[in-house]
C-alpha positions in Angstrom: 5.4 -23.3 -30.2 3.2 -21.1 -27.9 2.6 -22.2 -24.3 -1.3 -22.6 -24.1 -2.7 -21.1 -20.3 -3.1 -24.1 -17.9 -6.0 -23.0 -16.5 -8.9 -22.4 -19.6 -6.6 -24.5 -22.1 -7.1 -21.9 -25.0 -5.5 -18.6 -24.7 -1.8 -18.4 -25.1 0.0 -17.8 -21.7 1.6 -14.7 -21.0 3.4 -15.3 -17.6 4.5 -18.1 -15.6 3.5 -17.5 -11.8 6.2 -17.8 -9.7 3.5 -18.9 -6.7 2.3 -21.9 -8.5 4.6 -22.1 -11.3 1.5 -22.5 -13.5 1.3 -20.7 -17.2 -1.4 -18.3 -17.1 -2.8 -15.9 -19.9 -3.9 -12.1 -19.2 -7.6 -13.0 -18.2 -7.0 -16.5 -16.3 -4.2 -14.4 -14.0 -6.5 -11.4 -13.3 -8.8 -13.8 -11.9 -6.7 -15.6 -10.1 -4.4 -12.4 -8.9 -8.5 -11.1 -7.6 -9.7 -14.4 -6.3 -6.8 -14.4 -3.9 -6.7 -10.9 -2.7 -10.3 -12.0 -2.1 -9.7 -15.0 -0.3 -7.6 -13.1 2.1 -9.8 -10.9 3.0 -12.3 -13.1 3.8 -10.2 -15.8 5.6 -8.8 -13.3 8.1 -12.3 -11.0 8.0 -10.7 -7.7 7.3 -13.6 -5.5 6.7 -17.1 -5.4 7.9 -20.5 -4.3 5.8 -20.6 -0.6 6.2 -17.2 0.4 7.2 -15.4 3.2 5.9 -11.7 2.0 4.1 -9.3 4.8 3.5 -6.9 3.0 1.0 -3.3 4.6 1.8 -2.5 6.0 -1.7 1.0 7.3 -2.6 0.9 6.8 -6.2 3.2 4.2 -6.2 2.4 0.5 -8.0 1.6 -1.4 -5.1 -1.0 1.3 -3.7 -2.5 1.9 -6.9 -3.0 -2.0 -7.4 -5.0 -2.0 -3.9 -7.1 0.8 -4.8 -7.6 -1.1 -8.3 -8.4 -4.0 -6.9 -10.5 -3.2 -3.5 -12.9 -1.2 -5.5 -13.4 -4.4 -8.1 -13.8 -6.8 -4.9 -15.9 -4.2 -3.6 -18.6 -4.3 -6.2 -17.9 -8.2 -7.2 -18.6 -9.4 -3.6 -21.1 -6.6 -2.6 -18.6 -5.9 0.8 -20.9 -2.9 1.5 -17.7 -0.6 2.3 -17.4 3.1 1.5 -13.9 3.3 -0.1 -11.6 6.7 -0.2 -8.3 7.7 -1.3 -6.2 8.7 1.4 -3.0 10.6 1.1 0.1 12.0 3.1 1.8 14.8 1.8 5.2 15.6 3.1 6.0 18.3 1.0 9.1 16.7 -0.9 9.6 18.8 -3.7 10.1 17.2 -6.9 8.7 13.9 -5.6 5.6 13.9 -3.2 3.6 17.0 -5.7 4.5 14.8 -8.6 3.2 11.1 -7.3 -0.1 13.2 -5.6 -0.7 14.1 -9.5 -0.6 10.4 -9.9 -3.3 9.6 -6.9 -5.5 12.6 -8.5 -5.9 11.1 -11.5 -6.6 7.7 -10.2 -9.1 8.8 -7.8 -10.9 10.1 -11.4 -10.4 7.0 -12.9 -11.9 5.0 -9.5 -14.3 7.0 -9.3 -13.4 7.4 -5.3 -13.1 10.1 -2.8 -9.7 11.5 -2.2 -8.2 13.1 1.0 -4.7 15.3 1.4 -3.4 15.4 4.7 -0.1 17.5 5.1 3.0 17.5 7.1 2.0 21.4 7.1 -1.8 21.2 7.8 -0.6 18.6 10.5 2.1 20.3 12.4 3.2 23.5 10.2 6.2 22.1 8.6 7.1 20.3 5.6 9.7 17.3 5.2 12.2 19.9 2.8 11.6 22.5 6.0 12.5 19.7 8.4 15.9 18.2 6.6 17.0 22.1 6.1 16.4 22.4 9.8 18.2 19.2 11.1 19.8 17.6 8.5 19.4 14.3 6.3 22.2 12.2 8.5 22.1 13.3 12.1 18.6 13.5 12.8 17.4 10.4 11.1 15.4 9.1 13.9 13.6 12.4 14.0 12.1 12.2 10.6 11.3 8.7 11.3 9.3 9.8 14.4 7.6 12.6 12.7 6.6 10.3 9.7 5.0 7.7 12.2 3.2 10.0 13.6 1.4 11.8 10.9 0.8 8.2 9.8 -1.0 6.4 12.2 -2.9 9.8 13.7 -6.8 10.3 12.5 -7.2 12.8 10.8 -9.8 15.4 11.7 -10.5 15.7 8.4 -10.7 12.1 7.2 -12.8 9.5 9.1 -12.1 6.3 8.4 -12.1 2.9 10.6 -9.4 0.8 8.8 -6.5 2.0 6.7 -5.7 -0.6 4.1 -2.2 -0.6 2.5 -0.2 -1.9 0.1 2.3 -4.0 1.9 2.7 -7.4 0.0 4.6 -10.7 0.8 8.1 -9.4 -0.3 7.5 -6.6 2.1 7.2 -8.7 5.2 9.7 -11.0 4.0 12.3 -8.1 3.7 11.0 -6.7 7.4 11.4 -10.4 8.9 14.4 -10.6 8.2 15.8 -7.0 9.1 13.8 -7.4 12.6 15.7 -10.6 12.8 19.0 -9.1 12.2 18.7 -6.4 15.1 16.3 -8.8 17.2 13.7 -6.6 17.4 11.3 -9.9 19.0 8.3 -7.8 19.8 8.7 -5.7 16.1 9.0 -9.2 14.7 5.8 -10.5 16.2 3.6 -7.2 15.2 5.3 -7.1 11.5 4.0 -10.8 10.2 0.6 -9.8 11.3 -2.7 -9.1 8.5 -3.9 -6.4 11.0 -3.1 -4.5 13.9 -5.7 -3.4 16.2 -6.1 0.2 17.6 -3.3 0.9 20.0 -4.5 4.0 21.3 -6.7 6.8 21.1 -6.9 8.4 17.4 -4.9 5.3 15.9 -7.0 3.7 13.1 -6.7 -0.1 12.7 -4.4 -0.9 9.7 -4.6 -4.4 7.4 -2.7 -5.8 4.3 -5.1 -7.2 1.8 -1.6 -8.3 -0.3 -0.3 -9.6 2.4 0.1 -13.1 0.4 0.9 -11.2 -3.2 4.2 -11.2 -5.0 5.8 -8.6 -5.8 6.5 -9.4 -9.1 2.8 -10.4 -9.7 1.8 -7.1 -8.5 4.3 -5.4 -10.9 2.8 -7.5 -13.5 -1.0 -7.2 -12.4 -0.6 -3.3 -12.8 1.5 -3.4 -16.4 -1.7 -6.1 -18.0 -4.0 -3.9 -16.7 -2.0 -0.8 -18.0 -2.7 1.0 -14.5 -1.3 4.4 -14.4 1.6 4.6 -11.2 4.3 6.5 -10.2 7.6 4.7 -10.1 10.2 7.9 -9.3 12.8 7.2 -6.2 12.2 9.0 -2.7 15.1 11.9 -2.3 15.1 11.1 1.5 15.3 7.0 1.4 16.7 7.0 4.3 13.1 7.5 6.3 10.9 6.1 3.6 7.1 7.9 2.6 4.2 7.4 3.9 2.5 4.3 3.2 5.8 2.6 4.0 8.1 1.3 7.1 5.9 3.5 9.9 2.4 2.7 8.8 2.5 -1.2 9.4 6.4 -2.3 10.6 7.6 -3.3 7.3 10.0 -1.8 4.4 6.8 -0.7 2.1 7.4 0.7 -1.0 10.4 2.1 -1.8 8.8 3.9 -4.8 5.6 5.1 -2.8 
């Protein structure tokens, strides 16, 4: 016998959420998935009327749910902010040119703005030039470096006061307990925050909208709504793309 949805008692469920362990059906858990990212927004006021969001877009499921979803809240709730796409790319042959196609189409199918920055625009290398250079193993902490920077630096070309990214509860679970592990205290403080102020001149303030969202909602959020992601592996892991580790303290997505 079907399971009916426990919220509207008439559709037949099609998930049991693993928040509230309640039997939902496709529209019931849209709303509910929304209502929360919404609720988090609002509790710890992440956005002001008239600011310009650059959503961090790799291509990847979690940042293509946030771009998804932050233009719907954007219109539902009348936030009065000016959304763009806004991309990083490394030059990772074989992986970053294929999830860009990915953020090109969904900036046609949100109907948003969409900025490129490069590795090469940015400093006249690419990621492939930089492991040929130095190496994969040895110079680790160098790439890491390099991808933090080109992260959290404005762009010339892209102004923006907040960067938004995908980052959800799994993520700073997974980062707690790494920081933990090597007792990073002060890493550990910054990670478990919703936002992080401007440290500096030419940093842009960066916030987690998904901050309280499951992974495994998320995955599920963007297969109902048949959202079109890229889900191929980083070649270089070990440093992680941009949105990821750099751009807020925590793990990111491993699939960008």
């Amino acid at each position: 016998m079907p399971v009916l949805c426990s919220s509207c008692g008439d559709k037949r469920a099609v998930l049991k959420r693993p928040k509230t362990g309640h039997s939902l059906c496709k529209a019931c858990f849209f709303w509910a998935f929304e209502e929360e990212v919404h609720q988090t927004i609002v509790t710890a006021n992440l956005f002001k009327h008239g600011e310009i969001v650059g959503i961090a877009a790799s291509g990847g499921k979690d940042s293509t749910v946030l771009a998804h979803v932050m233009k719907l809240l954007n219109e539902r709730f009348n936030y009065g902010l000016e959304l763009m796409l806004l991309s990083v790319d490394e030059g990772i042959s074989g992986y970053r040119d294929d999830s860009l196609e990915t953020v090109k189409r969904n900036q046609e199918q949100y109907e948003l703005p969409l900025k490129i920055v490069s590795y090469e625009e940015l400093y006249g290398w690419t990621m492939d030039a930089i492991v040929k250079q130095v190496g994969r193993k040895n110079k680790l902490h160098l790439l890491r470096r390099v991808q933090k920077a080109g992260a959290r630096q404005r762009s010339p070309h892209a102004k923006v006061d907040k960067i938004c990214t995908g980052h959800n509860a799994d993520d700073i679970a997974e980062t707690v307990v790494m920081n933990v592990l090597r007792g990073d205290i002060a890493r550990l403080r910054r990670c478990t925050a919703i936002s992080t102020s401007s440290e500096g001149e030419g940093v842009v303030p960066r916030c987690k909208p998904l901050k309280y969202a499951y992974e495994k909602e998320i995955v599920l959020y963007a297969y109902f709504k048949k959202l079109d992601y890229f889900s191929t592996e980083c070649i270089y892991p070990q440093c992680l793309s941009w949105p990821c580790e750099d751009l807020s303290e925590g793990p990111g997505e491993r699939q960008a």
